[in-house]
N, C-alpha and C positions, 0 to 999 in steps of 0.2 A: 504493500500500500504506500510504501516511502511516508509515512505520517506518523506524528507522534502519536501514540496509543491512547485513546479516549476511556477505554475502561483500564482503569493505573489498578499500581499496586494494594493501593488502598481500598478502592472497591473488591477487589480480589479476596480483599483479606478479610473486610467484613462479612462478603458473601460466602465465603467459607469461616467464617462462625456462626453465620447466619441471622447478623443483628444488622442487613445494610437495609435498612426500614423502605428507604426510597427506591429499592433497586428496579422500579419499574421506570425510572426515570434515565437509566443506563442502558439495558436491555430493553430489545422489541425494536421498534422502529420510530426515527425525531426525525422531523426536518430542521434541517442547522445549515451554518455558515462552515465549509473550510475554506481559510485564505478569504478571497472572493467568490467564490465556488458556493453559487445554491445545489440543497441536496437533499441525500437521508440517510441517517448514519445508522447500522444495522448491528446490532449485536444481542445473540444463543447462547444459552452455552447447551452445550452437548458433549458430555466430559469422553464419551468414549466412541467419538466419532472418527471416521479415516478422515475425512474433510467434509466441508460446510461451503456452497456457494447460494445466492440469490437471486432465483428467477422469477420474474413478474413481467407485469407489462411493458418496463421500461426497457427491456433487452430480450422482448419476443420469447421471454419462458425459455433462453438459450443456457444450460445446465454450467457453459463451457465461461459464460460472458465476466460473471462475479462474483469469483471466487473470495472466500473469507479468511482472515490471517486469525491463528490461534493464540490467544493473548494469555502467558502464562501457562501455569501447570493446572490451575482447574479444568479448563475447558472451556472457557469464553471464545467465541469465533466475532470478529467484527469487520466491516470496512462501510466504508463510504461511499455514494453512487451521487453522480452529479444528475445525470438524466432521468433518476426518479424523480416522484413528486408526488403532491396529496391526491389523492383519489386513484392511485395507481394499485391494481391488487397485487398481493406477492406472497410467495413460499418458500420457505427455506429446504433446499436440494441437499439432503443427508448421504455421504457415501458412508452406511453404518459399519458397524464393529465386524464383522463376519463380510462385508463388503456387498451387503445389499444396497439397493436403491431407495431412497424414503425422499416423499417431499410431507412435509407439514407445516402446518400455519402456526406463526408466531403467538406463544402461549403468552407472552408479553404483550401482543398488539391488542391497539386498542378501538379498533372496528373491522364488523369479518363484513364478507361476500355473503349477500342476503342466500339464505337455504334455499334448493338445495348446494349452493356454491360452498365451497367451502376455504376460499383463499384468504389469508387476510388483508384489509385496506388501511395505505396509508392517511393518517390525518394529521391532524394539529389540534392535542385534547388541551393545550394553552390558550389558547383565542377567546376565551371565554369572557365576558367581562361580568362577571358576577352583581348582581343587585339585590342580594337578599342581607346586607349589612346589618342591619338591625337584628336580624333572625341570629347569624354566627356570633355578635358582638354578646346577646343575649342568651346564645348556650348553654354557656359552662354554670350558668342557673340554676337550670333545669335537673332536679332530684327525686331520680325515679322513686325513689321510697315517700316522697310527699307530694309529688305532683300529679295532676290525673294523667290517665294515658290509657284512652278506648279507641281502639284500631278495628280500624276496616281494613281487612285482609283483601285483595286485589289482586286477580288476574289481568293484564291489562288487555288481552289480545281478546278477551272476550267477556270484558265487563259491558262494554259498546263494541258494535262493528257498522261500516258502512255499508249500503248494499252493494253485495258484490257486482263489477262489471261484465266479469267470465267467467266461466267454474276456474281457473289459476288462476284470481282474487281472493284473496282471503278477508278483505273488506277491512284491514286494520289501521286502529285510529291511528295515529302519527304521535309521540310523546309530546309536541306542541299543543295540539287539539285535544288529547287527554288532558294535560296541562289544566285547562281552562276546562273544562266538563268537568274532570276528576275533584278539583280546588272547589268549583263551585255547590257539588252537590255533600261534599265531606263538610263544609263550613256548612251549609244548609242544615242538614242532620245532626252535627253538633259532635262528630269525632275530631279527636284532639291529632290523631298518626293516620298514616296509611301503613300499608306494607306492601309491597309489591314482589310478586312472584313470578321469574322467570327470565330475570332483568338479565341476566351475564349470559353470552352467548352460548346457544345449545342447538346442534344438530336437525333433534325431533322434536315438533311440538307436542304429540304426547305426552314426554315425559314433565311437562309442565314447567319444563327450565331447573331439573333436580338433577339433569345427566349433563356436565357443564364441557364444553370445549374452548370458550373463551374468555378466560378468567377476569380478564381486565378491558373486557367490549361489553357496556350495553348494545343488547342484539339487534340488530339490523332492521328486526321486523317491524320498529317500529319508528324507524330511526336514524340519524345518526350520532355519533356520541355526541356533539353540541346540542344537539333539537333534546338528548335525554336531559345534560347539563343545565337547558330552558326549564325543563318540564320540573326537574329540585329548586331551583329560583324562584319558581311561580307558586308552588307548594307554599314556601318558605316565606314568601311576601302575604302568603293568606293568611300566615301563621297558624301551618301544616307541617307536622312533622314527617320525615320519610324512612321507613325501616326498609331494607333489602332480604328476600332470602340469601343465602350464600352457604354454599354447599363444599367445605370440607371435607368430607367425607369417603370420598370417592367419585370416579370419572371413571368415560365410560372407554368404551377398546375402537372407536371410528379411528380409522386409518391416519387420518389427518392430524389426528389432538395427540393428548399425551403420551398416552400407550408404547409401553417400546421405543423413545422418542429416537432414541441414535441406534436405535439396534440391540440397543439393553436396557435392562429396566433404569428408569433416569426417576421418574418419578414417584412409580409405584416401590412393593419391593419386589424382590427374584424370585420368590418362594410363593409357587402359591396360594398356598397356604396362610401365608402372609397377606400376600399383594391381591387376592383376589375376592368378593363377594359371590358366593355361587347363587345365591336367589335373585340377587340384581344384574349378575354378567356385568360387572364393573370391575372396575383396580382400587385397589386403596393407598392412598398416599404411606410414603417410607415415611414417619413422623420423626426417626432419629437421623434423618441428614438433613445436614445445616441448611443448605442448598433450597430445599424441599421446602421445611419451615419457613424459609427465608422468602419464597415465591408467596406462600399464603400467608402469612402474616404482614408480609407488604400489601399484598390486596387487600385484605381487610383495611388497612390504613389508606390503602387506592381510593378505596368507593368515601372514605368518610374523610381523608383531608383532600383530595383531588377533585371527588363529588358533592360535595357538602353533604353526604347522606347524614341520620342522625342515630343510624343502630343498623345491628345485625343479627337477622332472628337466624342461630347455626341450626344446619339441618343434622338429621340424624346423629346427636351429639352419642347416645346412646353403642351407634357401631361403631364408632369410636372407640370408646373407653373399655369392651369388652373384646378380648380377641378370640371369643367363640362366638358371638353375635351372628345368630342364624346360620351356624355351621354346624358339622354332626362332628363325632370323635371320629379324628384323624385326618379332619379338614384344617384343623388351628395348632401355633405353636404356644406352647406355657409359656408365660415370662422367666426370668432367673431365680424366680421366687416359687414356679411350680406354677402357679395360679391363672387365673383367665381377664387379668389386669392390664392394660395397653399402656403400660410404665409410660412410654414414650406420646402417644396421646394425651397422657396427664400432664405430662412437663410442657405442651406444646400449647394446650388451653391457659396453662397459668401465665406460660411467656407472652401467648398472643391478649389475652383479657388483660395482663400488667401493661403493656407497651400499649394496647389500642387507648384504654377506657384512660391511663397516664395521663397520655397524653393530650387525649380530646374530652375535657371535663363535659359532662354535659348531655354524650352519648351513651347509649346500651349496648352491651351485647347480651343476647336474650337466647336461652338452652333447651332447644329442643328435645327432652332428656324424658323417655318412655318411661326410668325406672326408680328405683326407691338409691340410688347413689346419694352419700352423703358431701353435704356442703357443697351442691353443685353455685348455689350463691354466695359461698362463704368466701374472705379475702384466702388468696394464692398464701398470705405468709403465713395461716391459721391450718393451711394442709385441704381450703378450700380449690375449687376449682376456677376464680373468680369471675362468674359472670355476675349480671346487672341484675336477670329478672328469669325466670324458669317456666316454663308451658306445666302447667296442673293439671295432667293428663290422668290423674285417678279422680280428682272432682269431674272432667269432662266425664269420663266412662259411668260414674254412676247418678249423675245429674241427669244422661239422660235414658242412660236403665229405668230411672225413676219414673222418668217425661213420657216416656213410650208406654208405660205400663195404661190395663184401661185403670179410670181411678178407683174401680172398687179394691185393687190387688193392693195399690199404694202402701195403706194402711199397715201392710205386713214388711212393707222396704224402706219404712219411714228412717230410717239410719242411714241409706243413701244420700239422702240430704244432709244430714249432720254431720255424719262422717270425718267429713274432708274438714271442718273446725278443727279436727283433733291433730291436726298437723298444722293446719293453714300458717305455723308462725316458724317451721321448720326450713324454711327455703324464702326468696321475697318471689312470689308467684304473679302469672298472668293466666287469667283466666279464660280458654279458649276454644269457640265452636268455629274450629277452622275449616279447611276443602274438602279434606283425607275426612270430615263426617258425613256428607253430602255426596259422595262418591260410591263407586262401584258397588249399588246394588243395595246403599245403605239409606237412601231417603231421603229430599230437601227437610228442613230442619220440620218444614210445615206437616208433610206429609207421615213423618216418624210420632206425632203427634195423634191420643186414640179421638176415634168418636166417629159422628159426622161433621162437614164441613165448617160448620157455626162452632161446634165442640174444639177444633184443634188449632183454628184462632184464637179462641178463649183460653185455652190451653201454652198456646205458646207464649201470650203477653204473658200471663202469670211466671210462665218461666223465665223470658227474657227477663222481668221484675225480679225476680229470685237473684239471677247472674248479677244483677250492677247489684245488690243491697248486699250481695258476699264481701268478705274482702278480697282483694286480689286487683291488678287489673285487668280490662277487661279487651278481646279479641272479637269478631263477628266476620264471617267472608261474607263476601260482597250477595247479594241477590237473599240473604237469608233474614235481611233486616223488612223486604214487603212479601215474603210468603211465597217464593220461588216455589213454583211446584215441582216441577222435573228438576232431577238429578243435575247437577253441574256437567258440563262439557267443554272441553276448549275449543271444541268445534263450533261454537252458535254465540251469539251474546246474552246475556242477561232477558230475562222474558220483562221486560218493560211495561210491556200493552197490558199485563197483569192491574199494572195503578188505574186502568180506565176503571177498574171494580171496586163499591166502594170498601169492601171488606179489606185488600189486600191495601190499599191507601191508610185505610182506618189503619193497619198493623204496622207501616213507615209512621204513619203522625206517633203512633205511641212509642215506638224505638224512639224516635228523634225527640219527643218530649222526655225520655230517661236520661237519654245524653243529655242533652241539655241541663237537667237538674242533675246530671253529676258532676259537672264543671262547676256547677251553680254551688252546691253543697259540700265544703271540706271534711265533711263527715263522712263522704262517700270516699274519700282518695286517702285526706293524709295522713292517718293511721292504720293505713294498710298494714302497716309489718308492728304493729303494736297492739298487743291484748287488750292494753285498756281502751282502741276504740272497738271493741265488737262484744256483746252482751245478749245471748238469748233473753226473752222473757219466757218463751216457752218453745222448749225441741223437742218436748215428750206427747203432744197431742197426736198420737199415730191414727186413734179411732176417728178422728174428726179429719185428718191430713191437714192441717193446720200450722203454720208455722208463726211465730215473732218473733221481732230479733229488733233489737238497739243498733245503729251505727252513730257514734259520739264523733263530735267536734272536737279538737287540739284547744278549740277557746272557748267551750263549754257554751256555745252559744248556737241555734239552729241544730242540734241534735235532729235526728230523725228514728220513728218509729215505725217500723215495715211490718202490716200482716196480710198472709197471702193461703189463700182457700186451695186445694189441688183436687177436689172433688167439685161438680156440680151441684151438692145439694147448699139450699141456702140457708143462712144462719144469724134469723134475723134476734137473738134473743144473743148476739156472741158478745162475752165481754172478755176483755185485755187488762192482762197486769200492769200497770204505769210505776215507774222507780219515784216519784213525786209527784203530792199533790198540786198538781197545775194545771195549766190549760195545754191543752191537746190540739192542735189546727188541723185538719183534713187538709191536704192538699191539693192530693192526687189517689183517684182510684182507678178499676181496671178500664173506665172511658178516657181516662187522661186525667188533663191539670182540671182540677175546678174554678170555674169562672168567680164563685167566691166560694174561701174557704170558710170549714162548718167548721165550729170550737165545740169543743168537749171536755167538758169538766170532772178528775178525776175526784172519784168519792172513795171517803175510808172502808171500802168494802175488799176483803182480805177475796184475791184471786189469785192463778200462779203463784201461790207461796210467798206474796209482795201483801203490802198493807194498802196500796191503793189501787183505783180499778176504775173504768168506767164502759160501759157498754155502748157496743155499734153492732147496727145491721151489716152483716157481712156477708154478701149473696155468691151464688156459689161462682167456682173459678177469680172472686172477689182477691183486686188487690185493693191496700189502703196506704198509704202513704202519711203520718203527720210528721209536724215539726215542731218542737217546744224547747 
């Protein structure tokens, strides 16, 4: 190349310890200056490659044109091409270890060739000029343990679609155009985050964006990475916050991506035993090379100092941390210890949670974690695993055990509800009826719901009422807030035409009136992770399916009192144990906010095991809502 070496000693050295945080900023592909010389400077690594060149468009895909000079003993290949340029696609020509032939697309770039293409494209992710100041200035604030935080889960490629032109349309909104629809109907409803699923380039749409090939590209399909970089700005100006899926976990074996990158395993391991998922047909990341860590813990930092993203919900943290995780015996190796612990997965969570959450006060990372692991929220130096916030995936599974039942069975599963109190303060929890409920064969949230049509309306308001008055925060995908009937698909968008009825409208206004009064009420958010905001008055009424429950105020002031009916018979003789005698305001019951609230005065009448009490009609599937 005759140039001095653009990736120095230095980068060398940190990327093989695996602390060069930025290294997406060295590797993949920049347009720069050499000399006077406009261009794009390229650099791999591919530690056990025979040679490394780069064919694209700017040299006709010729194998022979750009060859790459190997910088150092790791394995970096770099040079520079004056006759590329942005919008140019390009692949990196591996002649691998055994001296095969490999082209694959830069696992560092940062926009690919819309599917099925699979090249990657050059850009410019600095152009950007950011306008969401007030948002990032006011950050590092933001304290998941006190602040609210109710997400709308988002598929984006089929929350909305346009009509399609041809059947090859897939009719998808554009991140600018979502942008604007997406901001307006989240602030409408009264969610504080989004979350968006499927955002880092992936191959198949099936897979919903869980099988990743381009780690550091939002995907093509909707896009290009500036029009994504618009769609966080616009969010952020509404004051919307943005979580990303991001999938750790494993990648999948398409020829292109990481798989075998140079001809031996680079990024998974060799074994495997190791390296492999046999129910997914995937690879799983080597988490004890530096290299490796180094690639994903920079992206994590990619999407959230490069992106302004504001968290990162990890997928399948759970196949992770176990190295038998859906394996038989003689699929997996024991750690040094004998056991089914992924030593190297736990060091990798505490490095990546210390370095991200360090550094960016203000964001989450949030643990998609199936199992009863201890301290998956606890700090790294206490032997936690330190994330922000944990998915409550044993409240989801018996909330809605409970929800589905018809309500005469209830009565006998009345501990399904309570339950999950008996831990709720064991982890800092989010509470979540995510896609993976609403999928294959398992029911829109409506339709899991017993009765007839009028019954599982009734039914789900009460339940949605139940999720915001728990502690936790709280999760919803997208279509399940007005009664989506059919099952989720990433093939179709959201059934819309549903709000022209007024039932399914009637079940938006009341979601969006709960949000709303959970921003409104600090008795709902900021004693989440503190016992003393949450108090039964009563979790023993199994015969009646009845439930009440306190959520306290930090300033003792608007406390709120929840009770909630799970049968249809009505209960106009019901009275409530009150902790003081005072006045009681009605709010809100299961038709919404009341136009004016009705006070109720509690009397010395010994109920629930309390000295004061006063009685309400409470008709059946009946929520009630005061505040005192």
């Amino acid at each position: 190349m005759g140039e001095k070496l653009q990736f120095t000693e230095l980068d060398q050295y940190l990327f093989g310890q695996g602390t060069h945080y930025d290294i997406y900023k060295k590797l993949g592909a920049h347009p720069t200056m050499r000399g006077r010389k406009k261009g794009v400077y390229f650099a791999v690594w591919a530690p056990n490659a025979r040679s490394v060149s780069v064919v694209g468009d700017f040299n006709e895909w010729d194998i022979q044109k750009n060859p790459m000079q190997k910088t150092g003993p790791i394995g970096v290949y770099e040079t520079f091409i004056p006759e590329a340029k942005i919008g140019d696609l390009y692949k990196f020509y591996i002649i691998g270890y055994h001296g095969e032939e490999i082209y694959k697309a830069d696992p560092y770039g940062n926009e690919a060739e819309l599917r099925p293409g699979t090249a990657s494209r050059i850009t410019d992710i600095s152009s950007h000029k950011w306008k969401d100041t007030t948002w990032m200035k006011h950050r590092p604030e933001f304290n998941e343990k006190k602040s609210p935080m109710a997400i709308y889960e988002v598929h984006p490629g089929s929350w909305k679609k346009h009509e399609a032109k041809d059947e090859d349309d897939p009719g998808f909104y554009n991140y600018r155009e979502l942008a604007h629809e997406l901001a307006a109907y989240v602030k409408k409803m009264g969610y504080t985050h989004v979350e968006l699923m499927g955002i880092a380039e992936h191959p198949f749409d099936g897979s919903w964006g869980y099988q990743v090939t381009g780690y550091y590209a939002p995907t093509s399909r909707y896009g290009t990475a500036e029009d994504f970089k618009y769609m966080i700005d616009h969010l952020h100006r509404n004051k919307i916050g943005v979580i990303l899926d991001w999938v750790p976990a494993h990648f999948p074996k398409d020829a292109h991506g990481l798989a075998n990158f140079d001809g031996t395993a680079v990024y998974e391991h060799e074994d495997p035993r190791q390296g492999e998922h046999p129910d997914w047909g995937t690879k799983i990341y080597n988490y004890g090379r530096p290299e490796v860590k180094n690639f994903l813990i920079a992206n994590a930092l990619f999407w959230i100092e490069e992106c302004h993203v504001d968290g990162l919900r990890v997928d399948a943290v759970a196949s992770m941390l176990y190295l038998d995780y859906g394996k038989k015996d003689g699929e997996w190796v024991a750690n040094k210890y004998g056991d089914n612990k992924n030593l190297e997965a736990i060091e990798f969570f505490k490095h990546l949670n210390t370095v991200v959450l360090g550094r960016n006060h203000g964001t989450v990372m949030i643990a998609e974690e199936s199992t009863a692991w201890p301290k998956v929220t606890g700090k790294a130096e206490d032997g936690g695993l330190g994330f922000s916030l944990k998915w409550n995936m044993g409240w989801m599974n018996d909330f809605l055990e409970y929800m589905k039942l018809d309500p005469y069975f209830r009565k006998d599963n009345h501990n399904k509800m309570t339950f999950s109190m008996t831990y709720a303060y064991s982890e800092n929890y989010v509470l979540v009826i995510s896609h993976d409920e609403v999928v294959h064969l398992k029911c829109s949230m409506l339709n899991k719901m017993p009765g007839y049509p009028d019954d599982k309306f009734r039914n789900l308001k009460a339940a949605y009422a139940f999720m915001l008055f728990h502690p936790g925060k709280k999760l919803l995908f997208m279509g399940q807030e007005f009664g989506q009937l059919r099952e989720w698909s990433e093939e179709r968008e959201l059934d819309w035409y549903l709000l022209k009825e007024e039932k399914h409208q009637d079940l938006q206004n009341f979601v969006k009136t709960l949000l709303h009064m959970y921003t409104k009420y600090p008795a709902l958010y900021a004693a989440d992770n503190d016992p003393e905001g949450f108090e039964w008055i009563n979790a023993d009424d199994a015969y009646r399916s009845i439930f009440s429950l306190i959520r306290k105020s930090p300033t003792k002031r608007n406390n709120l009192l929840f009770v909630a009916n799970y049968t249809p018979v009505d209960r106009p003789d019901y009275r409530v144990g009150v902790p003081k005698k005072k006045q009681y305001k009605l709010i809100m019951d299961e038709n919404g906010l009341l136009d004016k609230p009705k006070i109720f005065k509690a009397e010395e009448q010994e109920c629930d095991h309390r000295e004061y009490s006063f009685n309400y009609s409470l008709p059946g599937y009946g929520v009630a809502v005061f505040t005192y």
